[in-house]
C-alpha positions as CSV (number, residue, x, y, z in Angstrom):
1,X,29.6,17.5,33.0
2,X,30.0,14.6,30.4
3,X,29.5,16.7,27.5
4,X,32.2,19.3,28.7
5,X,34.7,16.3,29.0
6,X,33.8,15.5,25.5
7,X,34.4,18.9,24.0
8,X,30.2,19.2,23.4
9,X,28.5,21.9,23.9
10,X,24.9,21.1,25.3
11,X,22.8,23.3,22.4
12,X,25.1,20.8,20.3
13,X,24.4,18.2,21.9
14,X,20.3,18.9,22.5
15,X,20.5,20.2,18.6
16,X,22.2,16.6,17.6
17,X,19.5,14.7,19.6
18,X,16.7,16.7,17.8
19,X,18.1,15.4,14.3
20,X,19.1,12.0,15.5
21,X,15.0,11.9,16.5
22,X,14.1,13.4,13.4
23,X,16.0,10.9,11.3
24,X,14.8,8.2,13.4
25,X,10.9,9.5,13.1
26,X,11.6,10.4,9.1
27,X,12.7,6.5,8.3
28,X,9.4,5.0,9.1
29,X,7.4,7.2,7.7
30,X,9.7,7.0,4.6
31,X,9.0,3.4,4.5
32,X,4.9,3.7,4.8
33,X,5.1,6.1,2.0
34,X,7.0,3.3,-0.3
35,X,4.7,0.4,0.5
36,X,2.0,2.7,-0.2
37,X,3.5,3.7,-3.4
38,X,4.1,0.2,-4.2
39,X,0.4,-1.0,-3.8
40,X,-0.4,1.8,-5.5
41,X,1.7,1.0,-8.1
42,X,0.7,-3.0,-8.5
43,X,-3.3,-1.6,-8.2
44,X,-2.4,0.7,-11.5
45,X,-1.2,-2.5,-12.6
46,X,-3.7,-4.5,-12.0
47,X,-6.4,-2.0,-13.6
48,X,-4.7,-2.2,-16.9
49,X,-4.3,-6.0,-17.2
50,X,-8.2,-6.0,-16.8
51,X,-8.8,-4.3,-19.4
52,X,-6.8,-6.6,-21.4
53,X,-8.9,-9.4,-20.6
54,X,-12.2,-7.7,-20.7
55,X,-11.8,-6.4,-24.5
56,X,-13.5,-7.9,-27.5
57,X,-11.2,-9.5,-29.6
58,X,-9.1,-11.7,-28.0
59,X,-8.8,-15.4,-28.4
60,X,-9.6,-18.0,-25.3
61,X,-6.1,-18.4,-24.7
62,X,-5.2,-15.0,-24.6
63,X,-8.1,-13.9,-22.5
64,X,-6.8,-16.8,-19.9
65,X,-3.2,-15.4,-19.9
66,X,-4.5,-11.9,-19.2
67,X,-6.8,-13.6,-16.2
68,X,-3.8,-15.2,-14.9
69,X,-1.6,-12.0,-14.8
70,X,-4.8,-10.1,-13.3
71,X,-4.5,-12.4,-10.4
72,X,-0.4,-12.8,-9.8
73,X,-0.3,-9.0,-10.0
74,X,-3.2,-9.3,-6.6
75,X,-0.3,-11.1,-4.5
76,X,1.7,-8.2,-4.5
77,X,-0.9,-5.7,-3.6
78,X,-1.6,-7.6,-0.4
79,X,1.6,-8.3,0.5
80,X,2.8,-4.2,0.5
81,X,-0.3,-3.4,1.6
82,X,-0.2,-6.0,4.9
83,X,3.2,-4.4,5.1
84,X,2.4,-0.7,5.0
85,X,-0.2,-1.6,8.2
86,X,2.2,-3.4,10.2
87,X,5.1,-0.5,9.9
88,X,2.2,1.6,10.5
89,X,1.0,0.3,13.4
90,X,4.0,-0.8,14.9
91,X,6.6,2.6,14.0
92,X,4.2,5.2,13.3
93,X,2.8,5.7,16.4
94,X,2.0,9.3,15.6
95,X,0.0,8.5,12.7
96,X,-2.6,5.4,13.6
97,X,-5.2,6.8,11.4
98,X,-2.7,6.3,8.4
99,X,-1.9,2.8,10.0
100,X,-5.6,2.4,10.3
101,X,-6.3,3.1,6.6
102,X,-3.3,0.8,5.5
103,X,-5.0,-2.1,7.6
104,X,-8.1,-1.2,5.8
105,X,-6.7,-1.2,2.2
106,X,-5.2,-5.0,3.5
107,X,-8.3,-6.2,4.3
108,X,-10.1,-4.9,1.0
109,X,-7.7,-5.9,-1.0
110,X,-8.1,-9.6,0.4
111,X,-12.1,-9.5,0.0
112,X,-11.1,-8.1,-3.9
113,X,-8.9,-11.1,-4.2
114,X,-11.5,-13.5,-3.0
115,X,-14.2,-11.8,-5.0
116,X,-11.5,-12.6,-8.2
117,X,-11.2,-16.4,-7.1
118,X,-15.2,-16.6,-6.6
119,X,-15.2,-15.5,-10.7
120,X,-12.4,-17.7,-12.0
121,X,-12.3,-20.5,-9.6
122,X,-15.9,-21.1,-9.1
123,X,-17.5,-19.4,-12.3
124,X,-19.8,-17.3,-10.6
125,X,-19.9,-14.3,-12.7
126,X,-23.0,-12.3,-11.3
127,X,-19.9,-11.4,-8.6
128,X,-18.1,-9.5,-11.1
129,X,-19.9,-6.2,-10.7
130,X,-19.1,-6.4,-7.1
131,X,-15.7,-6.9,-7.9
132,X,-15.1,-3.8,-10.4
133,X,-17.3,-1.7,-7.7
134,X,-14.8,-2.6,-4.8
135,X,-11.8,-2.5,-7.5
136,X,-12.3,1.4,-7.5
137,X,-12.8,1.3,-3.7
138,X,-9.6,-0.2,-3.6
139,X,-8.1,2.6,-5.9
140,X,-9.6,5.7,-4.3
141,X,-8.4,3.9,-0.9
142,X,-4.6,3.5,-2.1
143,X,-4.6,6.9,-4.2
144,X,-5.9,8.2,-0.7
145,X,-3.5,6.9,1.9
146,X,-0.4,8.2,-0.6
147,X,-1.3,11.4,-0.4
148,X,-1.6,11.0,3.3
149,X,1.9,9.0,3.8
150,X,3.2,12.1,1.0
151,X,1.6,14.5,3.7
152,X,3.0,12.7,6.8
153,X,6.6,13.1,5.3
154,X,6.3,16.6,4.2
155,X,5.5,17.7,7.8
């Protein structure tokens, strides 16, 4: 009865609520698929600055520049991927395993970090293997959980 006082039709009006739901369901997942992007992104990042530090060649100074980079570029990937997880888990309820796989890239991304502060901070170096091993663990997980978020927002 409300909807013929207002001139609606209700297939408009059930039509209008479909998008409005849509929209509403499209935003988050929108979201999740930038912060995911992003990590992605700063993990890209991340790899080449390593291999600017690793390489022959460069004095002691330069090598600690390129360490230092290497490690501000790490805040970043924690920081979108804690942020991917918690849009995940709290507005993609649809989609936990995606939320899931975010909360997981967090987490490995902090024991990465710590691995990184383990070789700097306290010099032990037999850790770096470790580290490069979970540093394409990392990768594959990020590369992974794009082209899941990419997924989610195609369909």
């Amino acid at each position: 009865m409300l909807v013929s006082l207002l001139g609606m039709s209700a297939s408009s009006t059930r039509s209008d609520l479909r998008r409005t739901a849509t929209t509403e369901q499209s935003g988050p997942r929108r979201l999740f698929a930038a912060l995911v992007g992003l990590t992605v992104l700063f993990v890209f990042l991340q790899s080449l600055t390593a291999g600017e530090f690793i390489s022959d060649g460069l004095s002691g100074a330069a090598k600690h520049t390129w360490t230092d980079v290497h490690g501000f570029v790490a805040y970043p990937i924690m920081v979108c991927a804690l942020a991917a997880s918690v849009v995940g888990f709290t507005r993609l309820r649809a989609s936990r395993d995606a939320a899931a796989w975010a909360g997981a890239l967090f987490a490995l991304s902090v024991l990465q970090w710590l691995l990184g502060h383990c070789i700097t901070t306290l010099g032990w170096d037999w850790v770096t293997p470790w580290h490069v091993v979970l540093a394409f663990v990392v990768y594959g997980v990020a590369v992974w959980l794009l082209v899941r978020a990419v997924a989610m927002l195609r369909g």
